[in-house]
C-alpha positions in Angstrom: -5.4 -28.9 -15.6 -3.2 -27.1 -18.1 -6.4 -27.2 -20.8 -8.8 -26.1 -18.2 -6.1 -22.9 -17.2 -6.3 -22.2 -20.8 -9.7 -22.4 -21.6 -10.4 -19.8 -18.3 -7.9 -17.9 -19.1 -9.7 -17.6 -23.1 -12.8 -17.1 -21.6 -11.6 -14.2 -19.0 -9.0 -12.3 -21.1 -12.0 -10.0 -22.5 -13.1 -8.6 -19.1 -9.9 -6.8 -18.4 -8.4 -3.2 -18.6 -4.9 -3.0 -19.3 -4.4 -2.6 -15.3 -5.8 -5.9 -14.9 -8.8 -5.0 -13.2 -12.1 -6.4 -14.3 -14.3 -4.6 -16.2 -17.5 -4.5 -14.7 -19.4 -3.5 -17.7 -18.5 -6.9 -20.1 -19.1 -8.8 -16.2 -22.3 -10.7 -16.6 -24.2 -12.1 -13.3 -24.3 -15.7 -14.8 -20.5 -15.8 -15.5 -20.0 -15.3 -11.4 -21.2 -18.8 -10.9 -19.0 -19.9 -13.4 -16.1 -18.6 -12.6 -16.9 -19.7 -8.7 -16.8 -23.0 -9.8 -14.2 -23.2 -12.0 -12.1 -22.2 -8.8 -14.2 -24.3 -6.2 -14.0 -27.6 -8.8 -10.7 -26.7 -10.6 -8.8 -24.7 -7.8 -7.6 -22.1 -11.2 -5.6 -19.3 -8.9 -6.7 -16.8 -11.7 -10.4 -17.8 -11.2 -10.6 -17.9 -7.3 -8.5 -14.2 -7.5 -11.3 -12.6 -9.4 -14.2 -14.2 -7.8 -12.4 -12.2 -4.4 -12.4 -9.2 -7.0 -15.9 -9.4 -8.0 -17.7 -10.0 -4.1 -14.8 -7.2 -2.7 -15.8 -5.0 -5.4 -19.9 -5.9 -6.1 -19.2 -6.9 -9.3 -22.5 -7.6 -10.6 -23.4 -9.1 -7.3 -24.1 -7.6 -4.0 -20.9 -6.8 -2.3 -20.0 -9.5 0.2 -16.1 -9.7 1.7 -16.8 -12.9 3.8 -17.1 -14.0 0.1 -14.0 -12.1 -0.9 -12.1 -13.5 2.1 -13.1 -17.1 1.1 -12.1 -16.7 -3.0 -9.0 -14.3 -2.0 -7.4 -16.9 0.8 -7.6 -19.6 -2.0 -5.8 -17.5 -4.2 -3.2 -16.8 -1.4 -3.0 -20.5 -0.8 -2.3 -21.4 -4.4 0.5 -18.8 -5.1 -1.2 -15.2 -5.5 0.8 -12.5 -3.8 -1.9 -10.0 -4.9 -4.6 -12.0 -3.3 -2.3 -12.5 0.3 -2.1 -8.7 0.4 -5.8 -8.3 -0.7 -7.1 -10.3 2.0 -4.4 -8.1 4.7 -6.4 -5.0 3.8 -9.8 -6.5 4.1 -8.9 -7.6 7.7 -7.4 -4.2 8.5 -10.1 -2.2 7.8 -12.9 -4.5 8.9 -15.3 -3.5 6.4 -18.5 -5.8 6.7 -16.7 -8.5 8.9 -14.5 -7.3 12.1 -11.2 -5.7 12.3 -8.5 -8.3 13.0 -4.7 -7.0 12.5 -3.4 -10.4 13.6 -4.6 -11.9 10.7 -4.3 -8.7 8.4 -0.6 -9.1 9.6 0.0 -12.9 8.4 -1.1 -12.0 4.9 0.5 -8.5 5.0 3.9 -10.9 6.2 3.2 -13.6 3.3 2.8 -10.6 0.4 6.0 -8.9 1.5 7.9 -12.0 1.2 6.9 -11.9 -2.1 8.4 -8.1 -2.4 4.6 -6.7 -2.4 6.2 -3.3 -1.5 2.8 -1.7 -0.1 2.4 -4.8 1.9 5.8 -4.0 3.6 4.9 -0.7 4.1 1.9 -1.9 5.8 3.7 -3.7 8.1 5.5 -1.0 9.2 2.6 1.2 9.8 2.0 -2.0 12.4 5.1 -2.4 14.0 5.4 1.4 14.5 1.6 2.0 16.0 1.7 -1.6 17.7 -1.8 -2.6 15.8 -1.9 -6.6 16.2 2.0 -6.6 17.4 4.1 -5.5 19.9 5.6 -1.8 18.9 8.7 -2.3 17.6 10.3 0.9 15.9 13.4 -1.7 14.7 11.0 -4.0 12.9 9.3 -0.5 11.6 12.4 0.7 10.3 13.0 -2.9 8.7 9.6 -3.0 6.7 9.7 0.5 5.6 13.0 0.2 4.4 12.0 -2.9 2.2 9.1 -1.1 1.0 11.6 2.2 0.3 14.2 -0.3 -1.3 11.4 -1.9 -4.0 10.3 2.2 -5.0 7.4 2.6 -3.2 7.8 6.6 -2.0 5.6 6.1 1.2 7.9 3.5 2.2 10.7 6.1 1.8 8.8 8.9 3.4 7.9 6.7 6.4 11.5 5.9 6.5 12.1 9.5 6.3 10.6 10.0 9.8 12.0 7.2 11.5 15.1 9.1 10.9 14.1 12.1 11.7 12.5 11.3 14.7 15.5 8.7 16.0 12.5 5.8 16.2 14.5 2.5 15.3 17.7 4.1 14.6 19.8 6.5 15.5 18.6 10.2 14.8 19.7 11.5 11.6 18.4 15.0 10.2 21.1 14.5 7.0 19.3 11.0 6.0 16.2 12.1 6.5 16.6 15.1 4.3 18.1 13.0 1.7 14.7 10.5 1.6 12.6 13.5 1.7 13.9 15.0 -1.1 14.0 11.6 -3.0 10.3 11.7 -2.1 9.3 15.1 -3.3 10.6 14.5 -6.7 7.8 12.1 -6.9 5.8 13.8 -5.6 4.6 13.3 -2.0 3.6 16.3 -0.8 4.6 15.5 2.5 8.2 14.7 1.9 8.4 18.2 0.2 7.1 20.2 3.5 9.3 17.8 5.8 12.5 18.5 3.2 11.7 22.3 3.8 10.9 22.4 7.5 14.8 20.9 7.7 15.7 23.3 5.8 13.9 26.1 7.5 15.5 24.9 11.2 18.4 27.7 11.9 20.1 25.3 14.4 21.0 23.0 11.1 23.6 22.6 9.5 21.9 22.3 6.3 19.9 25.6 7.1 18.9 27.3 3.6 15.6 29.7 3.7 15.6 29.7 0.1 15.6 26.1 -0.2 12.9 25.9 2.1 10.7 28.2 0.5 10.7 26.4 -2.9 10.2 22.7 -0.9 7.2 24.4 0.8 5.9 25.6 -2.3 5.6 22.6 -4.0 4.5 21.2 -1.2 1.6 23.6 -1.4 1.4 22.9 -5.2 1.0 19.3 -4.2 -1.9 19.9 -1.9 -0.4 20.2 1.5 -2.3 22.3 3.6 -2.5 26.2 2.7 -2.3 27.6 6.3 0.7 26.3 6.9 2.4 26.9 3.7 1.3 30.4 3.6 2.8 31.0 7.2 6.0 29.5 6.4 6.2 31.2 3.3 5.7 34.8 3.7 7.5 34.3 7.3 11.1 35.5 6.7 
């Protein structure tokens, strides 16, 4: 088994980019078959992964995600975090095959217990809008956090409004303001314009119009929307 892992992994090493994705240029329609049957006849985790990659993606072949489901869910099953939480988003968006957030949530669940952080996000996003569970802003809160706590900033900026809104735990405008800033300085725009919109409140106790204006200017810088930027800008 070892020598056969080996002699795949030789053969494969060649078609990837330094982010691990397969090139689809050096990909070569006869070298699908292959590497189907390498994981149909040799069950090689790295093999059935990219033969999910190459029918998700139309790699050389005509884009097929019952395909992907099939090579991804034998991936999951022998060990591949990447391919639990691949086969999660196929199933949420229901692209070519229908939507099914039950399912899409027992991958998302086996990928987060492998610290997939966008897959614990994901389950969040469930729990809070009730897609394939019942809502449960606790079980939200729970999911996001674990996301937040592995570094992924939409984690912490959906944390962020769970606090601010009091969904899941009690209602806190001073943790929310620190996760937003946390989120700006990488970047999400979002986080920014929520940071500065606590800011801009004169009932707070944090109230600061200067802060605000420079959170809702790099929230502009970031992309957020110009209308409202420009209203809370030159407003005051």
């Amino acid at each position: 088994m070892k020598s056969v892992l080996l002699i795949y992994i030789l053969f494969i090493s060649n078609l990837y980019c330094t982010d691990k994705d397969l090139k689809p240029v050096l990909i070569q329609k006869e070298m699908v078959s292959n590497i189907e049957e390498i994981c149909n006849t040799y069950k090689v985790l790295e093999a059935c992964f990219d033969a999910g990659t190459i029918y998700a993606n139309g790699i050389k072949v005509k884009q097929n995600n019952f395909k992907a489901l099939y090579y991804y869910e034998k991936a999951c099953d022998l060990g591949s975090d990447l391919a639990c939480y691949n086969l999660g988003v196929i199933y949420q968006k229901g692209k070519g095959i229908k939507t099914d957030y039950k399912k899409s949530k027992l991958f998302y669940t086996k990928a987060c217990d492998k610290n997939v952080s966008q897959a614990c996000n994901n389950l969040g996003f469930f729990y809070k809008k009730g897609y394939g569970v019942k809502q449960n802003y606790t079980k939200a809160y729970l999911f996001y956090k674990k996301a937040c706590d592995n570094n992924l900033m939409v984690g912490c900026y959906n944390l962020g409004v769970l606090y601010n809104n009091g969904q899941g735990v009690i209602k806190d405008y001073l943790k929310a303001l620190k996760i937003y800033k946390k989120t700006c300085k990488y970047n999400i725009a979002k986080g920014c314009y929520n940071a500065a919109s606590i800011y801009d409140d004169n009932t707070s106790i944090v109230y600061d119009k200067n802060k605000s204006k420079l959170f809702y200017q790099k929230a502009f810088d970031l992309g957020f929307s110009k209308n409202i930027h420009d209203s809370k800008v030159k407003g005051g």
